[in-house]
Structure formats: C-alpha cells, structure tokens
C-alpha positions, -999 to 999 in steps of 0.1 A, spaced: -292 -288 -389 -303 -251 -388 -314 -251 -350 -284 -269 -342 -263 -240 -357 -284 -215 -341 -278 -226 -309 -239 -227 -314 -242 -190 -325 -262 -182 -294 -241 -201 -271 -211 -182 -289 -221 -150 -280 -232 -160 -242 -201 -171 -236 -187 -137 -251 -208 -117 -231 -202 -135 -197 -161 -130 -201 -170 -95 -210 -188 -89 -184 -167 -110 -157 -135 -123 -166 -131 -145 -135 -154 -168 -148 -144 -177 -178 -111 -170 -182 -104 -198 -206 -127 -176 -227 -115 -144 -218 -79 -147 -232 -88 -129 -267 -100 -101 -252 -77 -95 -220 -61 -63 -221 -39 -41 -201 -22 -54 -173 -39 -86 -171 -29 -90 -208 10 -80 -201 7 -108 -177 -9 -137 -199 20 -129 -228 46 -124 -200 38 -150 -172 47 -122 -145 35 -99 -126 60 -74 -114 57 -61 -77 73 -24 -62 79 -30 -29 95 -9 2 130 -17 16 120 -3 53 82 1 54 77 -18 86 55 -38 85 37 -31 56 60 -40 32 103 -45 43 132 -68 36 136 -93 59 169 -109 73 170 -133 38 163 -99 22 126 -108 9 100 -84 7 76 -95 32 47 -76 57 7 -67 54 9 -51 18 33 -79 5 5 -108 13 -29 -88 3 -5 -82 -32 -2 -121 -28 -32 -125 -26 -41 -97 -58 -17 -121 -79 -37 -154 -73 -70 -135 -80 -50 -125 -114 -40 -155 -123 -70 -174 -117 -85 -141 -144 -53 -149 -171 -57 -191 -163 -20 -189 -162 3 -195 -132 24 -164 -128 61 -157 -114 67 -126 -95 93 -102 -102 103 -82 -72 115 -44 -78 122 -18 -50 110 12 -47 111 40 -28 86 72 -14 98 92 -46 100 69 -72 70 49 -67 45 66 -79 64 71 -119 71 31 -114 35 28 -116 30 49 -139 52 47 -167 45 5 -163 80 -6 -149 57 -18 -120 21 -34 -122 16 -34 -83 28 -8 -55 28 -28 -24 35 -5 5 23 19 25 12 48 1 -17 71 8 -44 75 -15 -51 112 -23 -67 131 -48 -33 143 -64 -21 108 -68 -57 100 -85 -43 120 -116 -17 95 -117 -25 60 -111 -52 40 -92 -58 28 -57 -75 -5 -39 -98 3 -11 -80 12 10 -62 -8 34 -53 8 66 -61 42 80 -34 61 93 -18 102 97 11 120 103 26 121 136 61 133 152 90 106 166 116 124 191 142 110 213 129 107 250 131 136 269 131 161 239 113 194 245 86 187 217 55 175 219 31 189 193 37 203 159 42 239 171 72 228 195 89 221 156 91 260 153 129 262 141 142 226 148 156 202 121 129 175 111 136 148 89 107 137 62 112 111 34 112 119 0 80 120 -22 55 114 6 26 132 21 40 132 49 67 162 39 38 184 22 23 183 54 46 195 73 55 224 51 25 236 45 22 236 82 54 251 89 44 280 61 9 284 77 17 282 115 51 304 102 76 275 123 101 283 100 111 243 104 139 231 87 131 200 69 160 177 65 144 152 34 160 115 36 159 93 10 139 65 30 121 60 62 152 40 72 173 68 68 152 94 85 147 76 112 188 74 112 190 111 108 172 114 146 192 88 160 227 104 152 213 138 164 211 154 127 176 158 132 152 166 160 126 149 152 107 129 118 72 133 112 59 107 93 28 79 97 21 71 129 26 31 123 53 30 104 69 50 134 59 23 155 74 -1 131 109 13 130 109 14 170 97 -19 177 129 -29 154 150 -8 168 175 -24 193 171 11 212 132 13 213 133 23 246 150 55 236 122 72 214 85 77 219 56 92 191 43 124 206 11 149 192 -19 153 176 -27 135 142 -13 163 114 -32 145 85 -54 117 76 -37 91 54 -60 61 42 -34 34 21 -39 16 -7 -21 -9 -38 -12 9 -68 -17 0 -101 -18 19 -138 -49 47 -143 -74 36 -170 -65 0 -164 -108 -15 -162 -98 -52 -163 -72 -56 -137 -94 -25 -113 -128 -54 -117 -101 -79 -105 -84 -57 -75 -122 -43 -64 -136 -77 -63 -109 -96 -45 -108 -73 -19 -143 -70 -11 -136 -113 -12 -107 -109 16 -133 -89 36 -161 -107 37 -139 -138 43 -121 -121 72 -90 -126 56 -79 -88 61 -84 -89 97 -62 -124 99 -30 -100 80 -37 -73 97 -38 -93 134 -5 -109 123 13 -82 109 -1 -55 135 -11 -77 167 13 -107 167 54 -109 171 70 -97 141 98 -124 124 122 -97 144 104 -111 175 88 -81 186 57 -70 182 37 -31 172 8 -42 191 -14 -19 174 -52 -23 173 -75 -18 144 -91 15 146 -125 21 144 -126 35 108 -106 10 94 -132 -15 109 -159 7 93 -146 3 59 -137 -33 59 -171 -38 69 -185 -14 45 -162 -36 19 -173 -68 22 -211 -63 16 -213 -76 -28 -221 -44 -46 -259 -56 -59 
C-alpha cells in the first residue's frame, strides 16, 4: 500500500504544480488557487466590460445600442479564453465608459476589461495594464473642407476641440506651449461630441487619432464635407485594459493574443472592422500599416 500512496502524493503535487504554472490546462484544478480577476469571475459568473459609446470602429453602439467593433470581439474573444481558465461559462456585463473615466474604472475594479481605443503609455503603466497592443495609430487634425489649416502650426490661435482624458489633448498642448500657438482647446466630453463641436462651427478643427477620425466621417451623413490634414503629432499604439498587479488574468490576456496571431485571427477583425462595410454600410478602408504587421508577427512566434 505504501507505493500506492506515494504515487497519489506525487501525482498530487504534479497536478499542483501544472495549474500553478498554467492555469489553462487544468482549470478544474486551478479553482483553489485562482485569484484576482479570474477569481472575481469564478465566484461572480461575469466578467464586466467598459466599452466606448462613439469609438468607431473600435468599440461603438450600434443602431440596437450594443457595443460592437474591433476591440468589442478581441475582448470576446479575452472572455472565452477566461472562461475556459475559471471552467465556468460567464455572462457579460456591459458598462460605458468614456476617455476620462476609463482609466479609474479599471482601476478602482468597477471594470475588469477596457475595450476601446486607449493608448498604452508609460503614464497609464502606473495605473493599470495593457495587452499587446492592438493597432498603431497618432494624432492627426479633422477640418471642414476648404479650411485654411493644414498642419499643426496653422492651429496658432484657432479653437480645437479634444476629448476629455486622452493623449490626444496633452499633445496638443504641449505643442501649443512649445511651438507658442496659443490654441484654444475647446475639451468635449466624447469623440462624438467633438466632432459635433466642428460641425456647428464651435470649433476649427479636433485633433485626435487618425482612425477614429476616419470612423466618425465614414458615419457621417456629410463625409464629404471634412477631410484629415497633417503630419502624425504622436505615436499611439492601443491596447485592452485590465487591473495592475493582476499575474493570473495578464498569463491569460498574453497568451491568447499571441493565439489570435498566430491563428490570423487578428488580421480577419481587423480586415472586417477596418477593410470591409461597416453595419452603417460604409466602409474606413484603411490598410494595416507596416508596424502593426511587424508586431502581430513579432506576437505570434510562442515565447520558448
């Protein structure tokens, strides 16, 4: 009998060690010692997403008013890979947020993923977490046709319109204090809004990412009336936010997106997000950019 028990110990702690060391596969094992997010989950059976009202088409309402776009199905995507970690099928509960609150929702836990279009920076670092990053974009200028601007130096004393909380209106002032353009930000509460705040002529222009420029005039009725002008102003890689500190559910977000690289899966979103007609039929026809094929490719080799 004594080999017999031996064995049992032995097999005991191998199966210990193996959920310790990779909770997606054995999760059945793994429920004891789950914690953080992934344990929230398990107790809770839900997973709560932030997502963006007007973030086009990374992550917007649509006309049923559900979150859908690029973020919304690589967070899909993030909750499978969770559950299949938990063994537990999990409901998702869908809160907004917006530029400025995002980042506390994150952080103080009333959200477990971010799923929009939020750079990853070093300041935000001190905060919360990122994914590998997800698209590559930067700062650029939308006008109305015909408007006597068309680089960041032709902002010197005009109204421009920024959204609240993003890197998008540090950019522009420190460019306004560096350059001395004395522009006169006019800070929105969304992208929507900004956007608003150039079509009723309260604003001469909003500087904000490049695609989600594109987004909000390919669903504009009126597209034909405003065009992106200038240089690049920053660099602004995106990623999915979660809590800081938070080992478990970082394991589970690092390896299933290295997965939905190496099985082309981010290339299908982003083709029919980026590529493809919108549900609004119309379409941003934006190719990937070389460094965002760089990193995908770079993301789906296995770490050895």
């Amino acid at each position: 009998m004594k080999p017999k028990a031996t064995r049992s110990v032995l097999s005991v702690l191998l199966a210990g060690l193996l959920a310790a060391a990779s909770l997606a596969t054995a999760p059945a094992h793994a429920q004891e010692q789950l914690t953080g997010t992934l344990a929230k989950a398990r107790e809770t059976g839900a997973i709560t997403i932030g997502y963006r009202e007007s973030s086009v088409p990374f992550s917007y309402l649509n006309a049923r008013k559900e979150p859908i776009g690029y973020s919304i199905e690589l967070c899909r995507a993030l909750v499978t890979a969770i559950e299949d970690t938990v063994n537990k099928s999990l409901t998702i509960k869908w809160v907004p947020v917006t530029s400025d609150s995002r980042i506390d929702a994150v952080a103080s836990g009333q959200v477990d993923l971010e799923c929009g279009s939020t750079t990853n920076n070093l300041e935000r670092q001190k905060r919360v977490s990122f994914s590998p990053t997800m698209f590559v974009s930067g700062t650029k200028v939308l006008v109305k046709k015909g408007a006597p601007i068309k680089s960041f130096r032709d902002l010197a004393g005009k109204k421009v319109a920024v959204t609240a909380g993003t890197t998008n209106e540090k950019t522009l002032r420190d460019l306004s204090e560096k350059f001395k353009l004395g522009i006169n930000l006019q800070v929105a509460r969304d992208h929507a809004e900004s956007f608003g705040l150039v079509k009723s002529g309260q604003a001469d222009a909003f500087a904000t990412d490049d695609v989600l420029l594109y987004g909000l005039i390919a669903q504009d009725a009126a597209k034909a009336d405003y065009e992106v002008v200038g240089d690049f102003l920053s660099y602004d890689p995106y990623g999915i936010m979660y809590r800081k500190g938070d080992a478990q559910l970082a394991k589970v977000v690092n390896d299933t997106f290295q997965v939905l690289a190496e099985d082309g899966e981010i290339e299908r979103q982003y083709k029919r997000w980026f590529l493809r007609k919108l549900p609004s039929g119309e379409s941003i026809n934006l190719p990937m950019s070389a460094q965002l094929e760089t990193i995908i490719q770079t993301m789906s080799v296995k770490a050895e």
